[in-house]
mmCIF file of the C-alpha atoms, coordinates in Angstrom:
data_MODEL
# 
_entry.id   MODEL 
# 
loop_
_atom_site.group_PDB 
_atom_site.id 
_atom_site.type_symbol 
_atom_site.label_atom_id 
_atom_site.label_alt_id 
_atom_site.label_comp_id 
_atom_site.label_asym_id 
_atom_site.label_entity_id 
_atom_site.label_seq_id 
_atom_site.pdbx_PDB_ins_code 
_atom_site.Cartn_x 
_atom_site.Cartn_y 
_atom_site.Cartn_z 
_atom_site.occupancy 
_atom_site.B_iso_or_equiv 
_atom_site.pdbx_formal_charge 
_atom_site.auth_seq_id 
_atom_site.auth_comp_id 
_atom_site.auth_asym_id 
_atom_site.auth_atom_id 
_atom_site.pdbx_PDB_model_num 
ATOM 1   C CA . UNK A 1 1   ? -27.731 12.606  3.012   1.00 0.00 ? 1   UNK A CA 1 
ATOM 2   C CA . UNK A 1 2   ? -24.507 14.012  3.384   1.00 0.00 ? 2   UNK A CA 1 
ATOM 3   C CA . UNK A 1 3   ? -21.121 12.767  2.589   1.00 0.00 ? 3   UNK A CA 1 
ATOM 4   C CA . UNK A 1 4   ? -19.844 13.302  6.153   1.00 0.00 ? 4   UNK A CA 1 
ATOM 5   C CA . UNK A 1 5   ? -22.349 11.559  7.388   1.00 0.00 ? 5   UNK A CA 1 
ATOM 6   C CA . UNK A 1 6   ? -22.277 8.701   5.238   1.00 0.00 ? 6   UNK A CA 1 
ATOM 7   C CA . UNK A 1 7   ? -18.585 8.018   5.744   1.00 0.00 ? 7   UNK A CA 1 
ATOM 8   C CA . UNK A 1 8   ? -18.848 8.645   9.780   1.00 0.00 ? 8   UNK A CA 1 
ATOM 9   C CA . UNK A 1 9   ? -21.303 5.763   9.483   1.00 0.00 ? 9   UNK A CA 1 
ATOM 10  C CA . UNK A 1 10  ? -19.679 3.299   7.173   1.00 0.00 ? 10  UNK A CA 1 
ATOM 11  C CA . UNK A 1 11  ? -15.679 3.761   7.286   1.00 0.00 ? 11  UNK A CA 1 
ATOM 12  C CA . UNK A 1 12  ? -15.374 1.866   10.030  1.00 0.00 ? 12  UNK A CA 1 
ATOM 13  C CA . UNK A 1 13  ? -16.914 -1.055  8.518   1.00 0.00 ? 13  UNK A CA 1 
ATOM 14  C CA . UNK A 1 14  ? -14.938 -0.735  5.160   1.00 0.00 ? 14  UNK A CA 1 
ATOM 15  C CA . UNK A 1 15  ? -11.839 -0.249  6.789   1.00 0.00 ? 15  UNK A CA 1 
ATOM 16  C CA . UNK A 1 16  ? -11.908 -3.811  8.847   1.00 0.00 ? 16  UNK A CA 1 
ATOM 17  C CA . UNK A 1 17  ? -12.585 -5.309  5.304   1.00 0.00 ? 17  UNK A CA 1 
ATOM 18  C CA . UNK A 1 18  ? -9.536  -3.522  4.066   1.00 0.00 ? 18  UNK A CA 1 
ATOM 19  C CA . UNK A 1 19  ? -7.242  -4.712  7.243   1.00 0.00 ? 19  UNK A CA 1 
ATOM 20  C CA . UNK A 1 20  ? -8.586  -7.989  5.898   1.00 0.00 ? 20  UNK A CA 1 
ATOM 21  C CA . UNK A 1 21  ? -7.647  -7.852  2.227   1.00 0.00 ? 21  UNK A CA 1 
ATOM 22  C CA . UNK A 1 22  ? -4.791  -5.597  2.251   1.00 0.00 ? 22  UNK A CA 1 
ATOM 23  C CA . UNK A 1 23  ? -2.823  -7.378  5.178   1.00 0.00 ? 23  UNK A CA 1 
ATOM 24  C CA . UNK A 1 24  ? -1.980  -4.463  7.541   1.00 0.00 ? 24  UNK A CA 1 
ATOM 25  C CA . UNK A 1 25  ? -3.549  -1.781  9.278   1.00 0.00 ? 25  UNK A CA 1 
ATOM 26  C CA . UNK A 1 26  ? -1.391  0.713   7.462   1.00 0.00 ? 26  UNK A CA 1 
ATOM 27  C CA . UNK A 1 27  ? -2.156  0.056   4.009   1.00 0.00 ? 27  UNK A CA 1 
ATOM 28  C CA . UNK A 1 28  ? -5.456  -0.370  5.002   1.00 0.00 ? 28  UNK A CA 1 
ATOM 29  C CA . UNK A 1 29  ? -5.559  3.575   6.078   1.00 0.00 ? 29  UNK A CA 1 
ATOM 30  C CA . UNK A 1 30  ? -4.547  4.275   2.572   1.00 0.00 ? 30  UNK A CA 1 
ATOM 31  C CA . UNK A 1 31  ? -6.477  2.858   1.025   1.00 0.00 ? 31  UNK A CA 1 
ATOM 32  C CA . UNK A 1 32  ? -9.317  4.190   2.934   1.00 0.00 ? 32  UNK A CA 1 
ATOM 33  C CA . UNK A 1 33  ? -8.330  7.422   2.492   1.00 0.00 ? 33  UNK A CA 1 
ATOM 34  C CA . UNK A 1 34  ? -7.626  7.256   -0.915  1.00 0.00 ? 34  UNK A CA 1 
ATOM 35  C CA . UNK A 1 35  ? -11.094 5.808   -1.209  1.00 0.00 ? 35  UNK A CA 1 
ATOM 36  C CA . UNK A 1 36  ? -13.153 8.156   0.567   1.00 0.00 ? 36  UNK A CA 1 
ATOM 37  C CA . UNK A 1 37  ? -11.370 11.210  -1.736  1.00 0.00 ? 37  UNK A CA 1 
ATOM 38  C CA . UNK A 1 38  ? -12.653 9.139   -5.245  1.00 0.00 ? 38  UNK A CA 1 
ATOM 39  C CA . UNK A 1 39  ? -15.431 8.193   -3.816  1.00 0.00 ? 39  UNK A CA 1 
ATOM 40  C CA . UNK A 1 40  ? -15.823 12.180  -2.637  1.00 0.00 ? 40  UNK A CA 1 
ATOM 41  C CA . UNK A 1 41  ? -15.371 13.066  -6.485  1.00 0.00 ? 41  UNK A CA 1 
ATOM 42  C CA . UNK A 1 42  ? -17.881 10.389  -7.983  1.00 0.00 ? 42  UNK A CA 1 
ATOM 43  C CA . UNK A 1 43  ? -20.314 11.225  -5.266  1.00 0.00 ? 43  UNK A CA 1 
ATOM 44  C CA . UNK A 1 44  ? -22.859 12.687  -7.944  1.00 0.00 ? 44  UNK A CA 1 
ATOM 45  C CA . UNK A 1 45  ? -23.100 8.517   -9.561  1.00 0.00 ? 45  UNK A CA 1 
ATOM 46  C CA . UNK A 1 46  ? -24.211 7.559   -6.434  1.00 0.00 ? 46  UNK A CA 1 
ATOM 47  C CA . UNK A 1 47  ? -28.067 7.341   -6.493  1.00 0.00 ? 47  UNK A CA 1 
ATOM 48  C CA . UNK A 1 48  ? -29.096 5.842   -3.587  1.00 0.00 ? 48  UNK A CA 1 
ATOM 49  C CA . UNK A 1 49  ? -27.520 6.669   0.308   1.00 0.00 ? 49  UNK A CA 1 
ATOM 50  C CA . UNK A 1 50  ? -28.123 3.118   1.600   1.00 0.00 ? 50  UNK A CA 1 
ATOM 51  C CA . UNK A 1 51  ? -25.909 1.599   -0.960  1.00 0.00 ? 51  UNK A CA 1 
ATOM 52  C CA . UNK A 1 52  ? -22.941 4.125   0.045   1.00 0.00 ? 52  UNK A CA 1 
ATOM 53  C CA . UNK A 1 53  ? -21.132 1.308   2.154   1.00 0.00 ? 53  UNK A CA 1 
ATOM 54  C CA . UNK A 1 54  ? -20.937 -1.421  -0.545  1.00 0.00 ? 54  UNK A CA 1 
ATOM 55  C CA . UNK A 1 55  ? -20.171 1.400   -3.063  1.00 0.00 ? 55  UNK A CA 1 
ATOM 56  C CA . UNK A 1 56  ? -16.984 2.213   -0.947  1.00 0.00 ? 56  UNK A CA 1 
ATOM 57  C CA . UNK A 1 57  ? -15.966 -1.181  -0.119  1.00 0.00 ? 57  UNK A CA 1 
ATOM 58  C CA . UNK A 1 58  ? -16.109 -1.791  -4.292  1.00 0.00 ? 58  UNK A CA 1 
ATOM 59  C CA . UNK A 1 59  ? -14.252 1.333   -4.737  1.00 0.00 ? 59  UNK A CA 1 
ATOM 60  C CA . UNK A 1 60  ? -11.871 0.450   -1.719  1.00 0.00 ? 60  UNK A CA 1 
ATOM 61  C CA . UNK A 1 61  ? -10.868 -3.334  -3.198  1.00 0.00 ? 61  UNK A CA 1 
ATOM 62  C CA . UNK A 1 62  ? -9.579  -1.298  -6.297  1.00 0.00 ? 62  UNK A CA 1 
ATOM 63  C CA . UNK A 1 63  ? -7.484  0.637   -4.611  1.00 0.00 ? 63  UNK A CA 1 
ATOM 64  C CA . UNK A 1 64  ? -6.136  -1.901  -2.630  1.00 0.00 ? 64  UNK A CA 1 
ATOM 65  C CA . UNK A 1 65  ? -5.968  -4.514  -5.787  1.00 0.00 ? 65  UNK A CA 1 
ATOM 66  C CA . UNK A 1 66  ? -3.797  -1.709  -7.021  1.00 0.00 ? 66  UNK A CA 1 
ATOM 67  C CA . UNK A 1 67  ? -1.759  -0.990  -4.440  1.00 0.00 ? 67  UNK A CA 1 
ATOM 68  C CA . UNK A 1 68  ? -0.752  -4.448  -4.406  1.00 0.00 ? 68  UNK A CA 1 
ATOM 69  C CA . UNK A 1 69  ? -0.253  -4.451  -7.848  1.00 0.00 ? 69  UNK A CA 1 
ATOM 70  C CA . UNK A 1 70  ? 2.238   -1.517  -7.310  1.00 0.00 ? 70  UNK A CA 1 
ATOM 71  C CA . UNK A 1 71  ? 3.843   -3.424  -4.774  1.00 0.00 ? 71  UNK A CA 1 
ATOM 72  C CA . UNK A 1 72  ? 4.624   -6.205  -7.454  1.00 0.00 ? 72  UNK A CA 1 
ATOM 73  C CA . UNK A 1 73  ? 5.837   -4.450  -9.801  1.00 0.00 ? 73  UNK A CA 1 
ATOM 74  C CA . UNK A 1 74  ? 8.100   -2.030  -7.553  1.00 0.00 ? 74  UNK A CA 1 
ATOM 75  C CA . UNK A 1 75  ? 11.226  -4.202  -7.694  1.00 0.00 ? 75  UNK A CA 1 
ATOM 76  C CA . UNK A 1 76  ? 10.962  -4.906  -11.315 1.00 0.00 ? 76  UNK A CA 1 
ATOM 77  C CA . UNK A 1 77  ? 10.918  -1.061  -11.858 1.00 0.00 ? 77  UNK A CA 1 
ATOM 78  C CA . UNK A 1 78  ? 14.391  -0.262  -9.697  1.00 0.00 ? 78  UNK A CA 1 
ATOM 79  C CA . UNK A 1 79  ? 15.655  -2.498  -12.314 1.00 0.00 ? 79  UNK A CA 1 
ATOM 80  C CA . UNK A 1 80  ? 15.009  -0.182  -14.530 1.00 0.00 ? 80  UNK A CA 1 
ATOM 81  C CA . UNK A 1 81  ? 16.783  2.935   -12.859 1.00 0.00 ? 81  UNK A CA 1 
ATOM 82  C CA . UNK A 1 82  ? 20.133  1.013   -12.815 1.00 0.00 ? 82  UNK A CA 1 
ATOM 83  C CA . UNK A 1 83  ? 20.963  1.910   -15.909 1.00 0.00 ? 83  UNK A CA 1 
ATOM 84  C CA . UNK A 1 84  ? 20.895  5.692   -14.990 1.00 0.00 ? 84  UNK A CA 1 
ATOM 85  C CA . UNK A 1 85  ? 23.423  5.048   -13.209 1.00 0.00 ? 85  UNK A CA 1 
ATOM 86  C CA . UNK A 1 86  ? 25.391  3.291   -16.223 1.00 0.00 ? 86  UNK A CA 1 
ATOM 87  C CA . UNK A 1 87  ? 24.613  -0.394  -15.152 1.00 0.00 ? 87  UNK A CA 1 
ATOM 88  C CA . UNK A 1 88  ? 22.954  -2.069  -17.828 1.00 0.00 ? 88  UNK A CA 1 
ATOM 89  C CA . UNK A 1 89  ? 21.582  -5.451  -15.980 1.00 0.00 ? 89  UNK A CA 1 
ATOM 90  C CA . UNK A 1 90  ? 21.412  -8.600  -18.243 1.00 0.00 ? 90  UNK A CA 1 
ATOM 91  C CA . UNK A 1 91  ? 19.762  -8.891  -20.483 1.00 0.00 ? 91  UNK A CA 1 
ATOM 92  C CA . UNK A 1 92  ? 18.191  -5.579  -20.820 1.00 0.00 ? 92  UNK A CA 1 
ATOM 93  C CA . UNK A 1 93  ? 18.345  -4.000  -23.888 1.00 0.00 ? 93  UNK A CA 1 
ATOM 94  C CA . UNK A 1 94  ? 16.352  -1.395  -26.035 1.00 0.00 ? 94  UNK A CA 1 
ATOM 95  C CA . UNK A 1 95  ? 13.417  0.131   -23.946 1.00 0.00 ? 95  UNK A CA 1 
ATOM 96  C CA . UNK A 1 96  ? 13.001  -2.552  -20.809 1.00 0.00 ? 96  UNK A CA 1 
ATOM 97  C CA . UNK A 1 97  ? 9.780   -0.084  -19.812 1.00 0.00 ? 97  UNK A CA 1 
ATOM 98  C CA . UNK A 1 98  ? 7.998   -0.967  -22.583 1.00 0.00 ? 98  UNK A CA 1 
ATOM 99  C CA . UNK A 1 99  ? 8.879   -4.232  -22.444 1.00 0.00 ? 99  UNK A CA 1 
ATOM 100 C CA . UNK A 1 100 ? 7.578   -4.551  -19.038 1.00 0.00 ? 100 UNK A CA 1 
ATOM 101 C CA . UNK A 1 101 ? 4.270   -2.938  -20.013 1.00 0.00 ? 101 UNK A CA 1 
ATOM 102 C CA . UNK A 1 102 ? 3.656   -4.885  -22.874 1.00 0.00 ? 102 UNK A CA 1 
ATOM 103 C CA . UNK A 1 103 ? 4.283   -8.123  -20.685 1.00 0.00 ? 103 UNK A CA 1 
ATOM 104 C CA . UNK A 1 104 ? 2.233   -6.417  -17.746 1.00 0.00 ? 104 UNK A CA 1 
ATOM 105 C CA . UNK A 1 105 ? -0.877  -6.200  -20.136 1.00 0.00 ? 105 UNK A CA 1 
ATOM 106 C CA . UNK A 1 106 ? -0.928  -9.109  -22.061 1.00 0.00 ? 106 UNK A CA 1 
ATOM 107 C CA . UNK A 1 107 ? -0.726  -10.574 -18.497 1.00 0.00 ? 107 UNK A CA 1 
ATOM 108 C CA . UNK A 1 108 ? -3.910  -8.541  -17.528 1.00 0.00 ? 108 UNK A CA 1 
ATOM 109 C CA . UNK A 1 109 ? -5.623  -9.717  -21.039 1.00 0.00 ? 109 UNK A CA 1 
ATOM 110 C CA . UNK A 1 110 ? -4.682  -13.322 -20.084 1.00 0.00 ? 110 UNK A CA 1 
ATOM 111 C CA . UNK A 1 111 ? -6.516  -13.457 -16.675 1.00 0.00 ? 111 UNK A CA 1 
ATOM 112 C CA . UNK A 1 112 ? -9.206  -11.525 -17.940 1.00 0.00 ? 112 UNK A CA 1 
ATOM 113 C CA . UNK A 1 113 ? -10.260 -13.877 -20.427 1.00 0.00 ? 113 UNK A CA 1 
ATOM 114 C CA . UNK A 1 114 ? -10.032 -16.576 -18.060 1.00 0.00 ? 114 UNK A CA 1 
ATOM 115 C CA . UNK A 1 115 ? -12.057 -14.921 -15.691 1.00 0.00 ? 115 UNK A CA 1 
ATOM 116 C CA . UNK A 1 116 ? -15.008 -14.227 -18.622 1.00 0.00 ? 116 UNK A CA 1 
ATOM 117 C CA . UNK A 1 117 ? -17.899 -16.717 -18.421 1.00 0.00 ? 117 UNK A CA 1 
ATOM 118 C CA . UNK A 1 118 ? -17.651 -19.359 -20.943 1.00 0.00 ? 118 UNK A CA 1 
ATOM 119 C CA . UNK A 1 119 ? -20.616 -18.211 -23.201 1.00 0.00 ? 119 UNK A CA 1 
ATOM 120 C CA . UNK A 1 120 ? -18.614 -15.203 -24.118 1.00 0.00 ? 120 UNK A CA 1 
ATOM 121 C CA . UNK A 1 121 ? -14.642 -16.326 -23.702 1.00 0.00 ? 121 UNK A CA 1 
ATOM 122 C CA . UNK A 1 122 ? -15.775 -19.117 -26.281 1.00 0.00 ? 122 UNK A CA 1 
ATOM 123 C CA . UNK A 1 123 ? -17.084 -16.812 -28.910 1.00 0.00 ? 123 UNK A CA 1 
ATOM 124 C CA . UNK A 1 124 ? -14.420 -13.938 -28.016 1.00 0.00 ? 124 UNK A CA 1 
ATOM 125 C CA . UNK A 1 125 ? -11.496 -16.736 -28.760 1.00 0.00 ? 125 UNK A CA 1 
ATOM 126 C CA . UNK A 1 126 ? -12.801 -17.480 -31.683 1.00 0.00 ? 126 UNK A CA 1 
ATOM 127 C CA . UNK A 1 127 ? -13.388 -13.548 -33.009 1.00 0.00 ? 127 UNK A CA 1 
ATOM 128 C CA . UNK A 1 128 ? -10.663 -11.786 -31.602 1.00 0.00 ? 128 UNK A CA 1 
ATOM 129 C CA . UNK A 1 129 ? -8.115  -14.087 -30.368 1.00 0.00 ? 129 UNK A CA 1 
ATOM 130 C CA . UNK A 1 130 ? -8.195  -16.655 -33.587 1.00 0.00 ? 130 UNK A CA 1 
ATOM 131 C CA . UNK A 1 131 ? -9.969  -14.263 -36.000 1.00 0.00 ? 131 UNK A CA 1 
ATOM 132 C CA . UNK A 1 132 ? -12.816 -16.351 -37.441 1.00 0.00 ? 132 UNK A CA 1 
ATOM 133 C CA . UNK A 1 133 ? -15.909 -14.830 -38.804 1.00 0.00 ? 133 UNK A CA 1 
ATOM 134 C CA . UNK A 1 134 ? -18.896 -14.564 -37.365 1.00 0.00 ? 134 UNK A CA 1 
ATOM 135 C CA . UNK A 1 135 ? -20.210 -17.128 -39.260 1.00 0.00 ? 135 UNK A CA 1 
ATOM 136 C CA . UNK A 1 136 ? -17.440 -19.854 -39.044 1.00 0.00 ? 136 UNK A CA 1 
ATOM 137 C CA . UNK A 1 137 ? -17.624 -19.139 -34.927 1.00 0.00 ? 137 UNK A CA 1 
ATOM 138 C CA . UNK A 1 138 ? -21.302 -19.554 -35.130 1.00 0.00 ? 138 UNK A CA 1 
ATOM 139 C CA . UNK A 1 139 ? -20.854 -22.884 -36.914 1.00 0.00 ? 139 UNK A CA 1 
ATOM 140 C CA . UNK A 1 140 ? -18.200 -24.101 -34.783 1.00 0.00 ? 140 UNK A CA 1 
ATOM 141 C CA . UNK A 1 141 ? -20.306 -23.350 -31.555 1.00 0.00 ? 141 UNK A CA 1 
ATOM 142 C CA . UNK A 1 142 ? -23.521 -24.139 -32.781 1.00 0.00 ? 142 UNK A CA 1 
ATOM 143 C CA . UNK A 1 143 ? -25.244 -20.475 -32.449 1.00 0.00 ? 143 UNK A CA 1 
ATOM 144 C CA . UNK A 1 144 ? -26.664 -17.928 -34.635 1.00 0.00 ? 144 UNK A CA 1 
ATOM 145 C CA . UNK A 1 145 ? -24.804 -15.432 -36.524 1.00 0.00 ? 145 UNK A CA 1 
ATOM 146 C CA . UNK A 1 146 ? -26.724 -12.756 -34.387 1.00 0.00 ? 146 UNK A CA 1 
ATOM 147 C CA . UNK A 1 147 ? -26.199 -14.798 -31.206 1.00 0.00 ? 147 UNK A CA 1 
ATOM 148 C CA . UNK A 1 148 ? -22.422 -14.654 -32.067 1.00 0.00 ? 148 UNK A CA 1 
ATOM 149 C CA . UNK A 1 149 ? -22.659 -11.116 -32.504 1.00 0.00 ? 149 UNK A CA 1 
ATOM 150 C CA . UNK A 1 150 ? -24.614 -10.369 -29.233 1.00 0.00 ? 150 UNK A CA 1 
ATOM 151 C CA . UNK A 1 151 ? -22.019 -12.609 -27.387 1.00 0.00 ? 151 UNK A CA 1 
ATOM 152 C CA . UNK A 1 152 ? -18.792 -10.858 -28.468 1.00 0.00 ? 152 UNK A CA 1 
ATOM 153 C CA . UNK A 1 153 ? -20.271 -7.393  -27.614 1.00 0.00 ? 153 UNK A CA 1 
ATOM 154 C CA . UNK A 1 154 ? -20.713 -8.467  -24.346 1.00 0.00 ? 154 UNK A CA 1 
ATOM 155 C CA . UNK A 1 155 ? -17.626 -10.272 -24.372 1.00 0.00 ? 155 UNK A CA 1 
ATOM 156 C CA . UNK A 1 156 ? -15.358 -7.324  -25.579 1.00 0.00 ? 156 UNK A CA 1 
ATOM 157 C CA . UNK A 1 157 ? -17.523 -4.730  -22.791 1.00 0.00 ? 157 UNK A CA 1 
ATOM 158 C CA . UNK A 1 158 ? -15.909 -7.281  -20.284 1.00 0.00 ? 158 UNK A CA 1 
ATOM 159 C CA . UNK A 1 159 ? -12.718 -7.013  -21.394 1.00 0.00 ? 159 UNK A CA 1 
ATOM 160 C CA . UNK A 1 160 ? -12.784 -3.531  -21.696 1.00 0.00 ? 160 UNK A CA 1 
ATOM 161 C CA . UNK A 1 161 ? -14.306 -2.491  -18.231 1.00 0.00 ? 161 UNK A CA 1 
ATOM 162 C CA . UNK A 1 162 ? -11.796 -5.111  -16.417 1.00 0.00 ? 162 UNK A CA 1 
ATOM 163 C CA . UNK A 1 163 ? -8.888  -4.012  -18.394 1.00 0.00 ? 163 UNK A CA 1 
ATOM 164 C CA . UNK A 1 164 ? -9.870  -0.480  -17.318 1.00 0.00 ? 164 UNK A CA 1 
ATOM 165 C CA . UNK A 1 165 ? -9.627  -1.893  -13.981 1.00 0.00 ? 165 UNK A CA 1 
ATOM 166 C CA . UNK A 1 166 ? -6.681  -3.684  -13.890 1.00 0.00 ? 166 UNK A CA 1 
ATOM 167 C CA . UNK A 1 167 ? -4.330  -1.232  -15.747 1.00 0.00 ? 167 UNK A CA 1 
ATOM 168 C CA . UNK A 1 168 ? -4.979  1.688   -13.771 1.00 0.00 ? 168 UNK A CA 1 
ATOM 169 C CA . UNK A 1 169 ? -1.850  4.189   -13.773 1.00 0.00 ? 169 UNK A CA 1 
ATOM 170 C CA . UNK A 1 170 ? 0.248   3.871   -11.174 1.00 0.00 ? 170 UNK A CA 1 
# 
């Protein structure tokens, strides 16, 4: 099926859910559009036609989860252009960009461990956030060596597809 087609049949749809979760009509539209032009590009991963609506609604909530994101961080950033200007705001000093991106992601790294299942945050803490071998995390949760190691790969693919997510450039 074509793409025109699809999105003549399903934007509507996706665009009421974006009203919804972005909070006004306009961001909603730009999201949509912004949407329909990735989802244009990655049109060759998409397998199956009838799954072309919950594809673009998935691809639609990441825009918008950025967009807001943007929106967050916006005033934080003008701070940042005073000092072009030769204000230097309180307690800024040495590079406040890097500052604020280092913050911004160990942020993101927070929530995503908190949002990992259990079975995997567990052994992930234990590996990469304390730095325990596989053994010692094994004994501490009860579970195999190779059940530790099966765990944190899982564990570590989760953090690395929602960090890919999350930290999208702006």
């Amino acid at each position: 099926m074509e793409f025109d087609t699809l999105v003549r049949r399903h934007k509507d749809a996706v665009y009421r859910q974006m009203v919804r979760m972005c909070g006004n009509p306009d961001d909603a539209e730009d999201v949509l559009a912004e949407s329909l032009l990735n989802a244009y590009k990655a049109m060759h991963q998409l397998s199956d036609p009838d799954a072309f609506q919950g594809w673009l609604a998935i691809i639609a909530r990441r825009t918008c989860g950025r967009l807001r994101k943007r929106e967050q961080l916006h005033p934080v950033l003008q701070l940042s252009s005073l000092q072009e200007y030769g204000f230097d705001p309180a307690g800024t000093s040495g590079m406040p960009e890097q500052e604020l991106l280092e913050a911004e992601t160990k942020s993101c790294v927070v929530r995503v461990i908190a949002s990992m299942p259990e079975i995997y945050r567990d052994v992930y803490t234990h590996r990469d956030v304390e730095g325990l071998s596989a053994k010692e995390t094994g004994d501490a949760l009860g579970i195999t060596e190779a059940a530790v190691k099966s765990r944190l790969h899982r564990a570590r693919a989760y953090v690395r597809d929602h960090m890919d997510a999350s930290l999208q450039p702006i």
